[in-house]
N, C-alpha and C positions, 0 to 999 in steps of 0.2 A: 540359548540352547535351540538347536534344530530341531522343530515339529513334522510330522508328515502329517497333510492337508491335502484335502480333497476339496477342489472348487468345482459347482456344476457351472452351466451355463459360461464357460471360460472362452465362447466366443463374443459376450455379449457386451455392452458398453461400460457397463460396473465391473462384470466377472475378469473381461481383458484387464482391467487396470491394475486387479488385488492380485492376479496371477502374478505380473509384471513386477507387483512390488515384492511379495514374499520369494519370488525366484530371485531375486535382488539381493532380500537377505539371508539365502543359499536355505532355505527349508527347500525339505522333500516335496514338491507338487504333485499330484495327479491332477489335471486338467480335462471335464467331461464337457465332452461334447456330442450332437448328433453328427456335424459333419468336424472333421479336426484338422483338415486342410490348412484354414487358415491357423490353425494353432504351431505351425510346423516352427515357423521361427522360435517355439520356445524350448523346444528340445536340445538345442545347442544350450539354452542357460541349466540344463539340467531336469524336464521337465517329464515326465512319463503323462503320455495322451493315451485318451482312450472313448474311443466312440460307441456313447449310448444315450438312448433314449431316456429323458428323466424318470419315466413307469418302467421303467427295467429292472425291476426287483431284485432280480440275482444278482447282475455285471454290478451294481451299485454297492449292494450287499457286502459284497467280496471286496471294494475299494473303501468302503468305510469300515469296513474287521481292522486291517490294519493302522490308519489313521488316529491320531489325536484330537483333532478337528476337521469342521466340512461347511462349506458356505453354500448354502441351499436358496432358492425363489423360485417364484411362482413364475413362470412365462408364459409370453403370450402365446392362444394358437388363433390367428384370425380367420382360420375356413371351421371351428367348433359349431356347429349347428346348435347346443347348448353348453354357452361357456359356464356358467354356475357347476354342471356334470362334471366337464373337463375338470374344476378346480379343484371340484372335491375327489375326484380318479385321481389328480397328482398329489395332493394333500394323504390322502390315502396311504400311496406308493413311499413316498417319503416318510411317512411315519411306520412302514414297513419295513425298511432299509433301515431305521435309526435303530428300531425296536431289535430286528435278525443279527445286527452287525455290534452291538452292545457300544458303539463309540459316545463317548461322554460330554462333547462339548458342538454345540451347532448353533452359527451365528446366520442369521436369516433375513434376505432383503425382503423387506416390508416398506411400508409407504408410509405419511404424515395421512390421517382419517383412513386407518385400519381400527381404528376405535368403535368405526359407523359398521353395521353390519349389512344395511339397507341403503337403498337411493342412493348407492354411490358409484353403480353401475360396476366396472371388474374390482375397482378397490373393495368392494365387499365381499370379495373372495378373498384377498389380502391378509384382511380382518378373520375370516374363518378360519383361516389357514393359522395365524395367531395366535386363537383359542383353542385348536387341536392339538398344536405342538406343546403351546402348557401343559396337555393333562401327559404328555410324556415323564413315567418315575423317573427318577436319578438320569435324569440329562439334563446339564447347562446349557440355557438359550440363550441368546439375546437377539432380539426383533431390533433392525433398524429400519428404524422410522423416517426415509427419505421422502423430503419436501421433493417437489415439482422442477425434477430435470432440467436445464438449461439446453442442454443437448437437443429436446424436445423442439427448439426452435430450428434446427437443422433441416425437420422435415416438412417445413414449409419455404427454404428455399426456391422450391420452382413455382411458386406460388407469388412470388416477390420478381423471381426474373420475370414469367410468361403475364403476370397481371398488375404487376407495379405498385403491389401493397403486400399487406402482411395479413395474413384472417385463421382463427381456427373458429369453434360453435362454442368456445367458451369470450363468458365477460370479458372485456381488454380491461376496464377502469376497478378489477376487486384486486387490492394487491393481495399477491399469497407468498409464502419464502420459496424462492428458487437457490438450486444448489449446483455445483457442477459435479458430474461424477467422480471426476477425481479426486476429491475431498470426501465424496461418498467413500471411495473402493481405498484411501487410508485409512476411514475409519475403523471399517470393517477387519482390513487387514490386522490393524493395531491387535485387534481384540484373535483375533485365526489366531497370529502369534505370539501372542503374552496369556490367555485365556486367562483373562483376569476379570471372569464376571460367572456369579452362581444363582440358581435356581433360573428364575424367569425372569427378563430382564427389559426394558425398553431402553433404548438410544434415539433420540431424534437426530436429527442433521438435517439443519432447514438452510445453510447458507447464510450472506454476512446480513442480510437483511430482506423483508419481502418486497415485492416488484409487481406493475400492472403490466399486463402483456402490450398495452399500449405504452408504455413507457420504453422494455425493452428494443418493440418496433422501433419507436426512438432512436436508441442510439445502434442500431442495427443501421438503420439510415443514415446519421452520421457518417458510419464507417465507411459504408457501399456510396458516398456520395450521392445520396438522395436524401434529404433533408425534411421534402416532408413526408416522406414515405408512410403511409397509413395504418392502421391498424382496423380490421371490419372484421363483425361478428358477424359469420356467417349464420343463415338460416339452416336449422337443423332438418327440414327436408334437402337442402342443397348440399350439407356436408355428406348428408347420407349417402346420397346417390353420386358424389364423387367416392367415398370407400367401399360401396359396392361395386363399383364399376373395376376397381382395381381388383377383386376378387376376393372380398372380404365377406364372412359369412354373415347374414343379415340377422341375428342376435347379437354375434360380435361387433358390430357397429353401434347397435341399440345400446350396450354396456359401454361402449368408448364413450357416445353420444352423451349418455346420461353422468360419467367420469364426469366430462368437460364442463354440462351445464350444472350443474350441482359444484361445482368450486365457487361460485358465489355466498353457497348459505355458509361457508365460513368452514366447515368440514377440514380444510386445510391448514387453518387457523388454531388449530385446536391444540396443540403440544406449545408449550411455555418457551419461550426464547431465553437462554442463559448462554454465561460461556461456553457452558459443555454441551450447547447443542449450537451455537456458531460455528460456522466456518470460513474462511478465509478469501475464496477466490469470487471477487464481485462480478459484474452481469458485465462490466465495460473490458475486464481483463479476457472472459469469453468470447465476447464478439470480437476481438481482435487478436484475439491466440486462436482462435478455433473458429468460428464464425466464417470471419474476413476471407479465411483460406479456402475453407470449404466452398463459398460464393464462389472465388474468383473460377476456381475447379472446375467450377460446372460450365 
């Protein structure tokens, strides 16, 4: 049966994918965005865009009245002079829109240590966010709980061309489970269109197993024929002042910062590995479905 669904964030690397699929299996879309440019190729599969800001109370309002379900998260803003503020303004706004629009079913990207409410730098807005959506009456959640992006290795790319290694300011040797997003944005999807989960809910999705960022460096090397291609933890005054330099706000960095070094104490670690929280596509099929191409690109 056809659902109508509202995805926000439907230019985003998860939100592209669950658009993709549910337009696929001919549900009603509404696809938000702030800019929806590149959302245009969806409109031929059937798709109604619509460009707004995720605090747009009203324009959101009006698109979830009609709806069955809505796929909500938190995104970044890196010029926030106080991201904590920001998190809890969108937190807010969204719980305003679920509350005005009375729609019944909201599956929500969350992370692997939204559990942690502190020291885990933006993930502890994740976690608030979390625990606000629960106290919502008669609305079905479910929180998924994605592990550590694989995607994430994308944007150190020019980092591997221009210096010949691989580095972000987190551990390379703690492994944690990485996932790709497309195993993310079916799972999510599964649930938009069957809404087969009630009151408050968690889903992990950690991927087919965890991985050291030095091990993926690894075979990232392999691919790109550099063999021993490195893996360095950068110093976290040196990361700093590379993401301020690109224009990033100097608390939003402190929260990324603190993200990345706190993945050691295990924070990501924390959701149970079963089959219902594995997923399929390993770290070697990424680097050479996705990876490989992206490099050569550049």
């Amino acid at each position: 049966m056809k659902k109508k669904i509202v995805v926000l964030g439907a230019t985003g690397t998860v939100g592209s994918k669950i658009s993709e699929i549910l337009l696929n299996e001919g549900h009603l879309v509404t696809l938000v965005a702030r800019h929806i440019e590149k959302l245009e190729k969806y409109r031929e599969l059937g798709a109604t865009l619509l460009a707004a800001d995720i605090t747009d109370v009203d324009t959101l309002t009006s698109a979830f009245k009609t709806a069955d379900a809505a796929f909500v998260l938190m995104p970044d803003h890196v010029k926030a002079e106080n991201v904590r503020a920001y998190q809890r303004e969108v937190t807010g706004k969204l719980i305003e829109v679920i509350q005005n629009s009375g729609i019944k079913y909201i599956v929500n990207m969350s992370s692997l240590g939204a559990h942690m409410h502190e020291g885990t730098g933006i993930m502890a807005g994740t976690g608030e966010q979390e625990v606000r959506l629960n106290q919502l009456a008669d609305v079905n959640v479910i929180h998924i709980r994605s592990a550590y992006f694989m995607e994430n290795m994308l944007r150190t790319i020019g980092v591997v061309k221009n210096l010949g290694l691989n580095g972000t300011a987190a551990d390379g040797d703690h492994a944690i489970p990485m996932v790709a997003t497309r195993d993310v944005a079916k799972v999510a999807a599964g649930y938009l269109s069957n809404l087969d989960f009630n009151g408050k809910v968690v889903q992990a999705v950690m991927g087919p197993r965890d991985y050291t960022l030095r091990e993926v460096t690894g075979l990232i090397g392999k691919a790109i024929g550099k063999s021993d291609l490195a893996y360095v933890q950068f110093p976290v005054d040196q990361a700093k002042q590379a993401f301020l330099k690109n224009g990033f706000s100097e608390d939003f960095v402190d929260n990324l910062i603190e993200m990345a070094t706190s993945i050691k104490t295990g924070f990501m670690n924390y959701q149970k590995r079963d089959n219902s929280t594995t997923t399929s596509t390993t770290a070697e099929e990424f680097v050479n479905e996705l990876y490989l191409p992206a490099y050569k690109a550049i």
